[in-house]
ZALOPA-406209 format. One record per residue: x, y, z of N, C-alpha, C in turn. Coordinates in steps of 0.02 Angstrom, whole numbers, plus 50000, padded with zeros to 5 digits. Example, Ala and Ser with C-alpha at 12.3 -4.5 7.8 and 13.67 -1.06 7.14 Angstrom:
% residues 2
506604971650390506154977550390506604983550390;506424988850354506844994750357506455000250394;
This chain:
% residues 500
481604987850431481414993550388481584991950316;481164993750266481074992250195481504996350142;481484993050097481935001950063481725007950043;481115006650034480415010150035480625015050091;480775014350136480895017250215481615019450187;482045017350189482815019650165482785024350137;482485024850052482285032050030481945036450040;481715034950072481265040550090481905044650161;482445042450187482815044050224483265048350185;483265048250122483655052550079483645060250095;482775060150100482675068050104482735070150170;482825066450219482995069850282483725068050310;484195070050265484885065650272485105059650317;484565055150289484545047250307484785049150383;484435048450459484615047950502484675040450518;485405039750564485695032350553485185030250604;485365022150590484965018450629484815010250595;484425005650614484345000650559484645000850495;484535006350470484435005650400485075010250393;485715007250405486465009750383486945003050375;487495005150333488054999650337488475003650346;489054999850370489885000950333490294999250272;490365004550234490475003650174491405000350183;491594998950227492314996950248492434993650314;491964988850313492004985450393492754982650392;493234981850365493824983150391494284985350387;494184992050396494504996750416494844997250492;495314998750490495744999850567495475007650580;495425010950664495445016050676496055017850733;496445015050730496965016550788497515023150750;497735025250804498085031850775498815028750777;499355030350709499725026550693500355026850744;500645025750759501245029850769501905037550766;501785042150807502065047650774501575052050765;500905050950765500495056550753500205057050810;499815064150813499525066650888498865069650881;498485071350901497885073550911497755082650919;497535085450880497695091550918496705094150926;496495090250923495745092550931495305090750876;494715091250902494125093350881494095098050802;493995099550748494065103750701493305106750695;493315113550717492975118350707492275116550632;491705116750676491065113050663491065115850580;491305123250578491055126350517491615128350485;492295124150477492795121750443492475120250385;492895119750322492625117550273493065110750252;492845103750254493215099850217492965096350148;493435091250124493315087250045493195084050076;492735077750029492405069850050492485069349964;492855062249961492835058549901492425051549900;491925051949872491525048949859491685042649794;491835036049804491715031849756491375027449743;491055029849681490235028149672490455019949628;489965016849644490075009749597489965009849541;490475006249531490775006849422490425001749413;490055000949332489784997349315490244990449268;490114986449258490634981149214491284980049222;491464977949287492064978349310492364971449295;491924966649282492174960449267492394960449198;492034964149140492234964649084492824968649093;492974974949106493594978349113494224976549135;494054969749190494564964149205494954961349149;494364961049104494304954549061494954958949009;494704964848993495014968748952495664969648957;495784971149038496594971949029497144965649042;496664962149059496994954649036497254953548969;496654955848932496874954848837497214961748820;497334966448836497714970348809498634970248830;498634964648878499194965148931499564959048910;499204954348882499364945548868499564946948799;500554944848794500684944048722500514940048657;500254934848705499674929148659498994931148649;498774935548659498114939348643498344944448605;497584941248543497644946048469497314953648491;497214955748550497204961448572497514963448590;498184962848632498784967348637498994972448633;499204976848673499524983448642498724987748605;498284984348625497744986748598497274990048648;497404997948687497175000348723496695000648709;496175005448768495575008348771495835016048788;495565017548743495565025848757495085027848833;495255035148846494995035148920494205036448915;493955037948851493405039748843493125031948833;493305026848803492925019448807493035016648881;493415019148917493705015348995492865020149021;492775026149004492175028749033491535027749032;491415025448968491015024248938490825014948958;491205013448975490975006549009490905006549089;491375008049108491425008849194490875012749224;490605018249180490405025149219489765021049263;489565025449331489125021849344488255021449332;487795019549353487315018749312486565026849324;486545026149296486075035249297485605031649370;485385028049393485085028349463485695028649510;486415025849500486745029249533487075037949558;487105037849500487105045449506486775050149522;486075048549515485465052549538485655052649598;485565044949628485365041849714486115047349748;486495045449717487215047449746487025057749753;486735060349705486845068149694486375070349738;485805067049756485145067549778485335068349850;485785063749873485825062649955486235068049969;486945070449902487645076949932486995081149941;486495083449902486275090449897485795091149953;485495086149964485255087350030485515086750100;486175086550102486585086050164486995093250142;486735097650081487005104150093487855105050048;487925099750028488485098649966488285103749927;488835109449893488675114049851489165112749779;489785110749807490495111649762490605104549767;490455102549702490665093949696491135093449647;491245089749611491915089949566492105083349562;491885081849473491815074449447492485072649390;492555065649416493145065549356492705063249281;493105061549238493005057449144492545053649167;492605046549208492395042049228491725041849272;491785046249302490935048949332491055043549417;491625039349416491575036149455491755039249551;492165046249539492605047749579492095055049601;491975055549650491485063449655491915066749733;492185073249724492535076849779491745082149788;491745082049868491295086549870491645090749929;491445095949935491515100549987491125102150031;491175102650097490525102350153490895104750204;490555108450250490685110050328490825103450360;491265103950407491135097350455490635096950483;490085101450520489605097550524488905096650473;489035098050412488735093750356489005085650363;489805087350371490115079350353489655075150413;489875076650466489785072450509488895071050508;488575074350501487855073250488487565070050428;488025067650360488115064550323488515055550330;488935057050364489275052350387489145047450463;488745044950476488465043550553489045039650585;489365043950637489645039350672490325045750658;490305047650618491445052350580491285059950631;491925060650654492055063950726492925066650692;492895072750678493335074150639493845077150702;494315075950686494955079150730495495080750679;495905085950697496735087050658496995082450706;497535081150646498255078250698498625080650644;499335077150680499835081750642500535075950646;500955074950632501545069650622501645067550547;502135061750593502715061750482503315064950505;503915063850477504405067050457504125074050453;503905076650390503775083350400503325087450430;503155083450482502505088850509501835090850480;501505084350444501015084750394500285085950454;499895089850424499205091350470498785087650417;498575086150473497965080550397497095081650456;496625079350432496135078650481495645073150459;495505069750493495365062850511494655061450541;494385054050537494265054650618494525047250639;494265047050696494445040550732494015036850762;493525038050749492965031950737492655030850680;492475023750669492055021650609491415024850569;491095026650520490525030150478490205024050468;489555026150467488925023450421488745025250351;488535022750339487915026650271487335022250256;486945029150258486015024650229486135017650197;485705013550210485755006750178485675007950103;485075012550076484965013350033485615015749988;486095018250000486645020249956487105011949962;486825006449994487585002649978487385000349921;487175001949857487304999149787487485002849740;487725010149768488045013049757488595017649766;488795017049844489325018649854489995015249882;490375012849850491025005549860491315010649942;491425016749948491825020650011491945025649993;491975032350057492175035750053492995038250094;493355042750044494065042250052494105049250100;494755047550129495135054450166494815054150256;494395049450260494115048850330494615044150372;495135039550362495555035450427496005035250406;496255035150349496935032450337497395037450318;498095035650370498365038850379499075039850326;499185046550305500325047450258500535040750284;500635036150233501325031250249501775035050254;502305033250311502915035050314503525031150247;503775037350221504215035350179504485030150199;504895026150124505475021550133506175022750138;506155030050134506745034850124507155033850206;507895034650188508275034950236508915036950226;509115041150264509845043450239510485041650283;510765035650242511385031450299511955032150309;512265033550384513115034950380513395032450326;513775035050291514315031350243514645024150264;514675021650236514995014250255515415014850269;516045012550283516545012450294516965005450300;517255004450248517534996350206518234997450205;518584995350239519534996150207519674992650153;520074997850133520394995650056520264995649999;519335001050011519065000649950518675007149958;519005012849972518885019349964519075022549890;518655026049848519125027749784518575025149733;518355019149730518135016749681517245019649640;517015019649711516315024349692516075026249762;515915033249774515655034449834514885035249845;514525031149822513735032049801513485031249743;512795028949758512525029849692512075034849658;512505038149591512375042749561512045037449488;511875041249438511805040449392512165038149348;512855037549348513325035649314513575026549331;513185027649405513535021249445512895017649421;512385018749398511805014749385511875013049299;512115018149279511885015649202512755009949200;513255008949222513715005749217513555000449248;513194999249299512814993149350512394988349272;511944992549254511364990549227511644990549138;512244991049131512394990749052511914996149007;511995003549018511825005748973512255009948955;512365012148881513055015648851512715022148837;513135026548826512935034548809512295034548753;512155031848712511645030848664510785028048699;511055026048762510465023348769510105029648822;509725034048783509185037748800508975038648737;508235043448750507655045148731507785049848669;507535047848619507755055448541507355059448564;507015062148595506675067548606506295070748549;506225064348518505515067048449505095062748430;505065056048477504205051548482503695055048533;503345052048517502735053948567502815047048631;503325049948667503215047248724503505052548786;503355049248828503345053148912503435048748953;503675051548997503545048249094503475052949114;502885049249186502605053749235503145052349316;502905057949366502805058349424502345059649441;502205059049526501855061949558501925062349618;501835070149657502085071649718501535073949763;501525072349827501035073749880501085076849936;500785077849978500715081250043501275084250057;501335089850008501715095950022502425095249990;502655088249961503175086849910503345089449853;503895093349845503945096249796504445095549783;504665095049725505435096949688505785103749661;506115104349654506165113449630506805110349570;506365114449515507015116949453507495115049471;507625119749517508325122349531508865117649549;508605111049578508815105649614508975104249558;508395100149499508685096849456509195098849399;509215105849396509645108949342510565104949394;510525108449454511075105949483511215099949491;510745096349491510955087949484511155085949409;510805087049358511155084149307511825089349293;511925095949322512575099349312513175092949352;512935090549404513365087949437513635080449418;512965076849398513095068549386512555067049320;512685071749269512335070949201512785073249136;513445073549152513725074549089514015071749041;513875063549063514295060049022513625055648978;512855060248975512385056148919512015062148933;511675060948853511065065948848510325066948880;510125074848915509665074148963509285078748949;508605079348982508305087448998508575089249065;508525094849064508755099049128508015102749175;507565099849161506855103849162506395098649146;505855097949164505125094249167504895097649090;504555094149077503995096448995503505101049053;503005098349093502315101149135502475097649198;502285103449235501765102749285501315102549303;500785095949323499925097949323499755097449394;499375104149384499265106149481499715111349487;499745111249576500045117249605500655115549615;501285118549610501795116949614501915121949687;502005119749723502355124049805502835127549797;502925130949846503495134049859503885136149890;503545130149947504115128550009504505125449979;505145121550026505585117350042505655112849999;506165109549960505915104749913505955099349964;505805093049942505655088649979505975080549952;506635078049971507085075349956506695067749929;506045066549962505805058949892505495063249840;505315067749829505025072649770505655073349720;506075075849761506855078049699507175072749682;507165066749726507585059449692506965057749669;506285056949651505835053849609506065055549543;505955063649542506275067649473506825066149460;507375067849478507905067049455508465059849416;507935052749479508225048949436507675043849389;507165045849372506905046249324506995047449259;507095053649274507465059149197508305056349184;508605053349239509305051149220509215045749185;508665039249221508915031549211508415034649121;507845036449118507525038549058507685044349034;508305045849022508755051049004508255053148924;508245061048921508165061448850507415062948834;506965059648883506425058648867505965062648910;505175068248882504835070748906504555068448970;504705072549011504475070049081503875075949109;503225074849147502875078349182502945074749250;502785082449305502595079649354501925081049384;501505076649428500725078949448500845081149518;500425086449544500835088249602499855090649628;499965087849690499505085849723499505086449808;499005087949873499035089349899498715083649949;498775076649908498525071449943498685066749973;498675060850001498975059450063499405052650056;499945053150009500505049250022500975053450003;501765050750000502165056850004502605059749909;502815053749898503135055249812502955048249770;502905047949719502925042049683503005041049613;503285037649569503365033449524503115028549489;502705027149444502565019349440502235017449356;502225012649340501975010449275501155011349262;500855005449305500285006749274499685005249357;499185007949358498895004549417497985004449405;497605001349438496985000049410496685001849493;495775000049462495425004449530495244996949558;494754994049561494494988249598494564989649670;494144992649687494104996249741494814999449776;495044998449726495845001449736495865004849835;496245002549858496445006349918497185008749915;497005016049945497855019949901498355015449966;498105014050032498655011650074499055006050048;498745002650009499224996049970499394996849915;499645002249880499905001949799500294996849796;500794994849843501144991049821501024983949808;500474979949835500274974349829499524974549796;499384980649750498824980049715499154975049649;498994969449628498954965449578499014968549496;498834974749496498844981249440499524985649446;500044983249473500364988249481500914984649488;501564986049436502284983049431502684985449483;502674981849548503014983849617503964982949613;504304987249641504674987249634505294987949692;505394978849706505894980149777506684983449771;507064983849808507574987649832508424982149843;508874983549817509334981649814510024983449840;510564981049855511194985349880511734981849838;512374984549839512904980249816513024978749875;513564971249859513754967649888514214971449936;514644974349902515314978049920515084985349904;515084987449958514554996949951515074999849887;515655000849866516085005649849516044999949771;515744993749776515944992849700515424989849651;515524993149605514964990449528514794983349530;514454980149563514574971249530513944968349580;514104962849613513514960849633512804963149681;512244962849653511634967749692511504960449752;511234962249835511254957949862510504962249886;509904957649929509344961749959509474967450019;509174970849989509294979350045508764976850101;509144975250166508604976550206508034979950219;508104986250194507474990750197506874989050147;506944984150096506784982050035505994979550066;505344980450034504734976650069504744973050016;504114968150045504014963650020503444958850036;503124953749989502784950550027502144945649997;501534944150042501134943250033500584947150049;500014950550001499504953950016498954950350054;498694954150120498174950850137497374955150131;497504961250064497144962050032496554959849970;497194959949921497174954449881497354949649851;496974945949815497154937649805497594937049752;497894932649736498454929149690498284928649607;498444935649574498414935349525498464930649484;498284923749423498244921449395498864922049364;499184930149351499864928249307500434925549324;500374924749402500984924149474500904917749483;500384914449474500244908449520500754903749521;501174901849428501674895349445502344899749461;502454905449482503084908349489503144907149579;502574910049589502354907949658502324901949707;501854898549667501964891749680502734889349688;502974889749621503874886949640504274889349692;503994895049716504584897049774504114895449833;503644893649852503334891849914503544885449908;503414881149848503614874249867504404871749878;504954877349856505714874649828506164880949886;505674885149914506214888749972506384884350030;506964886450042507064880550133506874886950177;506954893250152506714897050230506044902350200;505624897750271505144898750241505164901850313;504474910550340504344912250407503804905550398;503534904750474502904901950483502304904350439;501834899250422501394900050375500754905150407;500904904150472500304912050514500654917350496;501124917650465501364924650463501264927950396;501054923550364500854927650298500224924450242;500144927350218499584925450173499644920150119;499794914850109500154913650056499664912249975;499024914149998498624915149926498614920449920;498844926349945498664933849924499234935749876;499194941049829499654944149804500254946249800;500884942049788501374941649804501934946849753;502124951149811502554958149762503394956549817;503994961249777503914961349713503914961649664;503914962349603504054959849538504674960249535;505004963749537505674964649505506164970349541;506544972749554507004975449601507694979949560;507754985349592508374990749576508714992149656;509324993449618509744997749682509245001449716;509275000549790508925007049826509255009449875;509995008249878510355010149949511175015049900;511235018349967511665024849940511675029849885;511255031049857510855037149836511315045049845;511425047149784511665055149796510905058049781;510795066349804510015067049785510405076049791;509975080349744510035087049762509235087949787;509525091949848508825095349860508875101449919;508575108249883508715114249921509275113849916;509685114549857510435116949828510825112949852;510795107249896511225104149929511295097649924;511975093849888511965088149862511875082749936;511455079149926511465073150012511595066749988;512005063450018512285056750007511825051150046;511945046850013511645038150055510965038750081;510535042050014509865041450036509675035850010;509275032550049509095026250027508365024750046;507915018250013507495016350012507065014549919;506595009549931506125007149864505825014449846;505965020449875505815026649843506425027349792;506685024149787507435026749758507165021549690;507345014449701507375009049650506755008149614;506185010449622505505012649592505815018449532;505945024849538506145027649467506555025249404;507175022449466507385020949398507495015149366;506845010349386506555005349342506095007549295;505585014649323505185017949261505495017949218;506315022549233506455026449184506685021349126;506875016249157507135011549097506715006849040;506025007249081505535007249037505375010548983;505385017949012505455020348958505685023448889;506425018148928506755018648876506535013648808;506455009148831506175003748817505555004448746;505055007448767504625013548737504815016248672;505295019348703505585022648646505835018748591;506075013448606506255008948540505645005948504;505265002748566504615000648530504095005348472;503995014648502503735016948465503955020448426;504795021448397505025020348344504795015948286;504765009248326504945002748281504235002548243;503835006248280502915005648272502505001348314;502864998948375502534996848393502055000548475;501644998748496501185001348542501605000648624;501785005648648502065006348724501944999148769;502254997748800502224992348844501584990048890;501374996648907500904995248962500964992749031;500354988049046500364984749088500894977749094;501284979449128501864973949120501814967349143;501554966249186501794959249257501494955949199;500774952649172500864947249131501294944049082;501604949449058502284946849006502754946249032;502744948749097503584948949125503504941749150;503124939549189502794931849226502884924249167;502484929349110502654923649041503334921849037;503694927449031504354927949000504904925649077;504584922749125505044920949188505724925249211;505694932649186506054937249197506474935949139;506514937049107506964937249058507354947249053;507994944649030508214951049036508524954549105;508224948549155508374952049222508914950449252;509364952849309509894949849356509714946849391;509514938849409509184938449463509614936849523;509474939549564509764939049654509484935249697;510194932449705509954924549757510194925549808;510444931649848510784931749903510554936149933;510274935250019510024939750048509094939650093;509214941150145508534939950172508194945650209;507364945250217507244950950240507454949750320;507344956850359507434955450416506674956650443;506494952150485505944951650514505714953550599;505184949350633505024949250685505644944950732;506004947950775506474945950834506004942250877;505614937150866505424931850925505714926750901;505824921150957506044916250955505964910650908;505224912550870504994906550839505234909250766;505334916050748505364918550675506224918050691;506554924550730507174923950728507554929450697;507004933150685507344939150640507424937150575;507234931750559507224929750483506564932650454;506424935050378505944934250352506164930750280;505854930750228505914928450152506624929750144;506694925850095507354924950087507404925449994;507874928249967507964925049883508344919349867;508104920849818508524913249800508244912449698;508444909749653508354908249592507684907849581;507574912049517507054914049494506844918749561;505894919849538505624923949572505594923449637;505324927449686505644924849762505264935149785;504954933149856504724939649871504884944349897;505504945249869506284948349902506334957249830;506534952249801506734956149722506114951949665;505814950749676505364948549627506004944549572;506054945549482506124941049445506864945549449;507104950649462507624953749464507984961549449;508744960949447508524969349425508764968249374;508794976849330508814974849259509374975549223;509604971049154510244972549111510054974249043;510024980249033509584983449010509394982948925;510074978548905510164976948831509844971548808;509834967748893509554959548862508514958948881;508494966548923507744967248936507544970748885;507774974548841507604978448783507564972948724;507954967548736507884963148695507294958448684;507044958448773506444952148788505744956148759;505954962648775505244966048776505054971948734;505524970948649505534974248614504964972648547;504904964748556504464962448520504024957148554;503284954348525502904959648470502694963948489;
């Protein structure tokens, strides 16, 4: 069948057949672990379908944040406003037609477009969806820690052939809430060294990481840090007023968010939502903070900068656009001094995507100069290797629902307050006049971590068969896919990355 034939399938909402693809032939449909099935969802339910339509000039936009990101490029520090990011990407007017032409005749009423034109939410009955979608068989389930209801399906979709040149996938159909990295651990228990610090608060981080009472935010540049919280994650005021009452008095803070954009809940707060906030606003003390609060399907997060390229939200952490951030412990739980790898810490090789250009000789040196290496079937070793750089993420104080909780741990933890120290960072730069940091990993890669602690002690724990051993990656000098280039000392990283 011709395409001639394809469109003309437009007007009778393309019945599948020949003339369909999979816009994600690999995609998994197995149901994860922990979640359950509770049916079928009622034909004349109403759900969202996010539609992402193909961006135009993506190779140039590559090109772009390469040169705005590279300290040896006379573009530098030289953004694109969101209106030029639109104005190049958006996609092409036969896309948009082809794309509006097919929602409205499958009965799409309520669509809802971002700046970019690239991102389209529509609203439809399930059985609009499924008569749109050939092959999507919607069910609730329900699992997670908190009992999240999400609805799914569990078999694979089609779409008209005629849309694959313009639609990259549609979102919210298989993939399932990652389960947090969060974990909350018996207290240790060490003789002879009770007294010295019982967790890590805020006080135990800025003395770890060398920062003195002066080092926060004047609270009169134009800068900010964000959050963002999901599927039903929320933080409450109230938490954070009591957390910096409790472990914020010895440096200057806000006690309160600048905004909230979105709905803020008003259930339960939700303990990676209140440690996102809270040590954010501590390690980036001083400085305007928002949070985005959202009803979509991962749980809290933190992060610098991240890009689309068919972006899939299940891998933020090994998207190549995005300054990943592994997890650390002390050596000796109760004392200030050496960071060793937190088991819980990920890590790795992407077998998404490929090996950024800025990684390659950092990479290279530790594939060729590690002695413990897993077997080479076990990982990718040209894909995207995260990651970058690493904070405390084990023993954690956190307020949440009025109640201070000890030894929460996980890379939910050591993700803020590497933001926050960024942005401290920021703040000197756009004092000084110069343009915010941005996109980091190419300068950090140039600069072979400079500024950082790096940690040579410590391995992941892996697969228990005979041939791995329970070993996985291991650190060791320089970069390594444990802690990436390291964690931070915060006088001598303000130093690396204060100029130009």
């Amino acid at each position: 069948m011709g395409l001639r034939g394809c469109l003309l399938g437009l007007l009778a909402l393309f019945v599948a057949g020949k003339c369909s693809y999979s816009p994600e032939p690999d995609q998994r449909w197995t149901l994860p672990p922990g979640w359950v099935s509770l049916g079928r969802v009622d034909p004349e339910e109403e759900l969202s379908l996010t539609f992402a339509l193909r961006q135009q000039n993506v190779k140039r936009l590559s090109e772009l944040v390469q040169a705005v990101s590279d300290p040896g490029s006379p573009r530098y520090g030289k953004y694109l406003t969101l209106e030029d990011v639109a104005e190049l990407v958006r996609p092409s007017a036969l896309t948009l037609h082809t794309v509006h032409k097919w929602l409205l005749a499958a009965g799409a009423q309520k669509c809802d477009s971002v700046t970019t034109q690239d991102f389209l939410t529509c609203w439809l009955s399930v059985r609009q969806a499924e008569l749109l979608l050939s092959g999507a068989e919607f069910h609730r389930y329900v699992g997670g820690p908190a009992e999240t209801h999400v609805v799914r399906s569990p078999h694979p979709y089609r779409l008209p052939q005629a849309l694959a040149p313009h639609v990259d996938f549609v979102a919210g159909l298989h993939r399932f809430p990652p389960t947090s990295s969060l974990r909350q651990r018996p207290e240790p228990q060490v003789a002879g060294t009770v007294g010295l610090h019982l967790g890590v608060t805020p006080s135990v981080i800025r003395e770890r990481y060398n920062l003195t009472a002066q080092d926060v935010g004047s609270g009169t540049t134009n800068n900010s840090q964000a959050c963002a919280q999901f599927l039903e994650q929320y933080f409450h005021d109230s938490d954070l007023a009591e957390f910096m009452r409790l472990f914020g008095s010895n440096f200057a803070h806000q006690a309160s968010v600048a905004r909230v954009v979105g709905k803020q809940g008003r259930g339960r707060a939700g303990i990676e939502a209140s440690l996102d906030v809270q040590y954010l606003m501590s390690a980036g003390a001083n400085i305007s903070t928002w949070v985005y609060s959202s009803p979509g399907d991962s749980g809290a997060g933190c992060w610098s900068v991240s890009g689309r390229h068919q972006f899939r939200p299940s891998f933020p952490a090994s998207s190549p656009y995005v300054t990943t951030v592994g997890g650390t412990s002390f050596q000796n739980p109760f004392r200030v001094t050496n960071e060793i790898v937190d088991y819980i810490s990920g890590g790795g090789f992407s077998n998404v995507f490929p090996r950024p250009s800025y990684q390659e000789e950092a990479v290279t040196q530790f594939l060729n100069s590690s002695p413990h290496l897993p077997p080479q079937s076990y990982f990718n070793s040209s894909g995207r290797a995260y990651p970058d750089v690493a904070a405390l993420s084990d023993g954690y104080w956190v307020v949440s629902n009025r109640v201070p909780i000890p030894w929460v741990s996980g890379t939910s933890a050591s993700t803020p307050v590497f933001g926050g120290l960024l942005s401290l960072i920021n703040e000197h730069r756009l004092l000084s006049g110069r343009p915010p940091l941005g996109f980091l990993n190419p300068r950090l890669y140039q600069q072979h971590g400079a500024g950082l602690f790096d940690v040579t002690h410590g391995c992941h724990e892996s697969c228990l068969n005979e041939e791995v051993e329970g070993q996985g990656f291991c650190s060791g000098p320089g970069w390594d896919p444990v802690t990436g280039w390291g964690t931070p000392n915060f006088p001598a990283l303000l130093k690396a990355l204060l100029n130009p």
